[in-house]
Each structure stands twice: as structure tokens, then as C-alpha cells.
N, C-alpha and C positions, 0 to 999 in steps of 0.2 A: 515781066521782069521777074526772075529767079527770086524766092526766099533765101535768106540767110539769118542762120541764128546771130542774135547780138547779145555782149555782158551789160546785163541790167543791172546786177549788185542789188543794192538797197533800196532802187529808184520809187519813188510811189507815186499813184496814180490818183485823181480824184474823178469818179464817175457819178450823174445826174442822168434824170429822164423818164422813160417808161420802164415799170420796175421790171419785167417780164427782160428787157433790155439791160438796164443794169446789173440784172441778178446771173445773166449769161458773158455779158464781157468780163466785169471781175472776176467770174470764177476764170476765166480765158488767163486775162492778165496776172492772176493769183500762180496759173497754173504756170506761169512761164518765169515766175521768181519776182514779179514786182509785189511790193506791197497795195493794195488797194484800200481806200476810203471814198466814204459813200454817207449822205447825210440819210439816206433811205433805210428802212429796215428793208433786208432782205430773207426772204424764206424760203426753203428748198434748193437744192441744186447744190450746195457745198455740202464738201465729204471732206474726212478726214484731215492732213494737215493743210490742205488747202485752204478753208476756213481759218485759219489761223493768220493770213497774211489779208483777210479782210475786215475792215473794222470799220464799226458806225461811229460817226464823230457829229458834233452839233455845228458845224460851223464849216466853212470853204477851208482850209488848211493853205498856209502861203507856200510850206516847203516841199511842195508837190511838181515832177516834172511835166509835168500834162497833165492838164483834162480832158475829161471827153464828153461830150453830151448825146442826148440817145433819145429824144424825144420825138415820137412820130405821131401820134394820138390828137395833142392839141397842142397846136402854134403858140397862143398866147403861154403857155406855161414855158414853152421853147424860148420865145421872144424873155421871159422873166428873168430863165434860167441863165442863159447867153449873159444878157445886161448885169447879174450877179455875180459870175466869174469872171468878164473883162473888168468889174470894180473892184471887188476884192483881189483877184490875183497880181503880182507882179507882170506887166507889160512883157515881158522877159517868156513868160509861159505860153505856151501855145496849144492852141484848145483843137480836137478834135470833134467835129460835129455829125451828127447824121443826117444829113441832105437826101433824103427820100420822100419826103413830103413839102420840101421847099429846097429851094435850090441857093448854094452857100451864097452866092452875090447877094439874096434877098438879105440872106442873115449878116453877112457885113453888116449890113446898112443897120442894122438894132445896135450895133457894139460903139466905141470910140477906137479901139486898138484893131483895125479891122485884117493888118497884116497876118496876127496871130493865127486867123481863122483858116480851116481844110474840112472840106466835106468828106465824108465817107460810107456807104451802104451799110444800114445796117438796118437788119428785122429779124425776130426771134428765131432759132433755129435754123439760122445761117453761120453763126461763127465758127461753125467745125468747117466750113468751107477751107480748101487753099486761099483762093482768093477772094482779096478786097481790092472793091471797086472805090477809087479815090477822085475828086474831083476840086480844082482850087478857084477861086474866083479871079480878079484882077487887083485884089488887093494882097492875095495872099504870098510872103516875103519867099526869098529863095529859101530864107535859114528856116521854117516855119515847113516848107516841104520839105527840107532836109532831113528835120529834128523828126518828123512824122515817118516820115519811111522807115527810117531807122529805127523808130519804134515797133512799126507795124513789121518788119520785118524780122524782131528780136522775139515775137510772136510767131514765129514762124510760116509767115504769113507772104504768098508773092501779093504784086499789085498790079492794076489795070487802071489808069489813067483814064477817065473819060470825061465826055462834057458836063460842063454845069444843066443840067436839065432837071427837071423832077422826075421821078422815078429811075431814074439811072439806067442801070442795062437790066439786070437779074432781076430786080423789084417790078420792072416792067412788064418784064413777059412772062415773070411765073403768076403776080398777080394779073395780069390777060386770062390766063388756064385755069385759077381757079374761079375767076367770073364766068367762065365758059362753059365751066364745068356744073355751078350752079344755074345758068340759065338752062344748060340739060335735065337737069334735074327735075328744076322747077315746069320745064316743057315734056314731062315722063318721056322722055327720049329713055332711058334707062335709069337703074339706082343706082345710090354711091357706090355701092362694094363695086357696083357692075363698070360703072366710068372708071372708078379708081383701076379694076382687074384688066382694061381695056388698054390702057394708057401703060399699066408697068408691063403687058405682054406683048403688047401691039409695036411698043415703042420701047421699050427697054428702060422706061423713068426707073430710078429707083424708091419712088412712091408714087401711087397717083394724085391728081390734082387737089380732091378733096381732101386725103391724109395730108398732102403740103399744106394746104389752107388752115387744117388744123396746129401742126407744128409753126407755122406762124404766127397766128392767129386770124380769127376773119373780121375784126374788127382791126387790127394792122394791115389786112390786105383791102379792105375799106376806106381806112386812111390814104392808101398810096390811088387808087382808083378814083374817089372824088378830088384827090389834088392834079390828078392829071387831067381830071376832067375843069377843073379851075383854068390851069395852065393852056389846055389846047381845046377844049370846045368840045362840039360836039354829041355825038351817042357813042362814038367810037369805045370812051372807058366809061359808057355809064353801067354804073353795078345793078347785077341783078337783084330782083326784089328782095328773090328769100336772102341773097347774101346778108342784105341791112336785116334778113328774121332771124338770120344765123346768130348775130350780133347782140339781140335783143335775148333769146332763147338759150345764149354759151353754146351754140355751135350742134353738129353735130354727134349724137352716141355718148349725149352727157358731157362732152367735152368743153374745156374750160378759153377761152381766147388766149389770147397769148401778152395782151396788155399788165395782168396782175394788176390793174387799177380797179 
């Protein structure tokens, strides 16, 4: 489905989750004219008056047009976070979720308003993507996919409908390549630079698997691989070792995960 820009005006947003997540969608939504608030501190990544339309508040705000929650790291804090904005918000509001490490049916089932709720893809250093992958459960209302498109596409953003699953489509098979690319590693098939240089010339990626793993993070690409492996069994998504050493150690070349937890 085509993007189309939409008049936002003053609308504001309230986002929760993994900060590395938070701190990328507000500047997104910052960056397309909403206001944003956020109970989190957020650090890095806002510039000039974009930071302006983001503000820390102590408390869930009522007069917010949507939420969105961003948690992929750890469920229970998912589970928390949900149960606190379908209490505090107006029933009226409709919350965007990130359905990448559990799939929005499950998370219905944590709320009381469960109409409100739409799953959506989201992991670090994906949201300059065109598209988002969206997914609704059987509870989720007509007016609740409506309000949300609309949103997402006044982001300029198209959409891809797909099923309720865990790891959705993109989450799946980039984190497949970088497990891949770590069990090479880990089996001296060749080094990073060398898989990474292999994959953007061979194939024309515009990174290779290990620079994605990093821009994600590999403790988000961790997340999404042991939930799949919850979900369907298996060796098929079992993570490679050093992946969980990447996680332990911040990754490759010094580099930081992409959680900000």
C-alpha cells in the first residue's frame, strides 16, 4: 500500500519500551510534526529543533492520540507496560505495539481493551525503512486499523499487512543472516570485514550481515531468534554461541547493542 503524507497539527504521541527503540521512533515522529512524550530519558539521536517537540513527562498523559510500545528485550516489562496504558489511557486510544518477539494475539490477552491493540515491526535501525510491516489480531477494531494507518502513513511511511507470527517477515530473515553470519565466523569459514565484504559485493546488501547485526543490535537480534525458537522448536533459529558472546562482550569493534538498557 502507497505512503501518503497526513496533517498531524499538534497531535502527540506517548512512546514506552526499549530505550535504543524509543529514542529512534520519537525522533521519527518528532521529525514529521507530532509532539512526542516519553516517561524515559532519552540520549543521543535528537538535533536541533527536533528535540524540541520531545519531552520527558512523569506520568502516562491522557491527552495523547496514540501510543506506541517498543519493547522487544523482555516480555515481562512488555506485559507491565501494555497493562499501564490500557489503565491509565482513555479506552478511545489506540496503542501501537511491537509484535516481534511475541505476537499481538498473545498481548491482547495481558490488556482489558484488547480492540485498541495493532502489532507493528520494529527493531533498531529500521525506521528510516519505507516500510512497516503491520499485523492485527482478532480483536483488533476496524476504527483502531484505521486510526493506525493513518498514522503510520502521515510518517511517510507504506504498509505490509502480514500475519500475526513472531518475528514477522524482515525481523526474520535478517536476524536468520546475522546468526549465519556469526556461526561463520565462529566456524573461521572467514572474518567479519571478509563475510560483511562478501555479502554487499556478492549480493549487492547495502550492509553486510554483521554491520546489520550491529545497527540493530545483537542482543535485539537475540531477542527475536530465541522467541522464534519458543514459538516453533527446533535448531532451525537456535543462536549461535558467540552471538549470546557478542551480547555479553557489546558486540563486535567495541561496538554498543542497540538495546541502550
Amino acid at each position: 500500500m502507497k505512503a501518503r503524507s497526513g496533517s498531524v497539527g499538534a497531535q502527540k504521541v506517548f512512546v514506552v519500551g526499549d530505550n535504543a527503540l524509543v529514542a529512534e521512533f520519537s525522533l521519527l515522529c518528532a521529525s514529521k510534526g507530532y509532539f512526542v512524550q516519553t516517561t524515559q530519558k532519552i540520549l543521543g539521536l535528537l538535533l536541533g529543533e527536533t528535540q524540541k517537540r520531545i519531552q520527558k513527562v512523569q506520568t502516562i498523559p491522557q491527552d495523547v492520540a496514540l501510543a506506541v510500545e517498543v519493547t522487544n528485550l523482555h516480555l515481562q516489562n512488555k506485559k507491565k507496560n501494555l497493562k499501564s496504558l490500557d489503565q491509565e489511557l482513555p479506552p478511545s486510544v489506540p496503542i501501537l505495539s511491537a509484535s516481534v518477539t511475541s505476537m499481538i494475539t498473545e498481548q491482547a490477552g495481558w490488556i482489558k481493551h484488547r480492540d485498541r491493540l495493532m502489532g507493528f515491526c520494529a527493531l533498531p535501525g529500521l525506521f528510516d525503512h519505507v516500510l512497516f510491516e503491520v499485523a492485527t489480531s482478532v480483536y483488533t477494531s476496524n476504527d483502531t486499523i484505521s486510526r493506525i494507518k493513518e498514522f503510520l502513513w502521515s510518517l511517510d511511511r507504506e504498509i505490509s499487512v502480514v500475519q500475526d507470527r513472531v518475528g514477522m517477515v524482515l525481523p526474520r530473515i535478517a536476524c536468520m543472516l546475522v546468526n549465519e553470519a556469526a556461526f561463520a565466523v565462529m566456524e573461521n569459514v572467514a572474518q567479519p570485514e571478509e563475510i560483511d565484504l562478501a555479502m554487499e559485493l556478492g549480493t549487492n546488501y547495502p550492509q553486510g550481515p554483521l554491520k546489520m547485526g550491529q545497527r540493530i543490535g545483537f542482543d535485539q537480534v537475540l531477542a527475536v531468534l530465541d522467541a522464534l525458537c519458543r514459538d516453533l522448536g527446533g535448531d532451525r533459529y537456535r543462536a549461535a554461541p558467540l552471538l549470546r558472546q557478542l551480547c555479553w562482550t557489546r558486540g563486535f569493534w567495541g561496538s554498543e547493542p542497540g538495546s541502550g538498557n
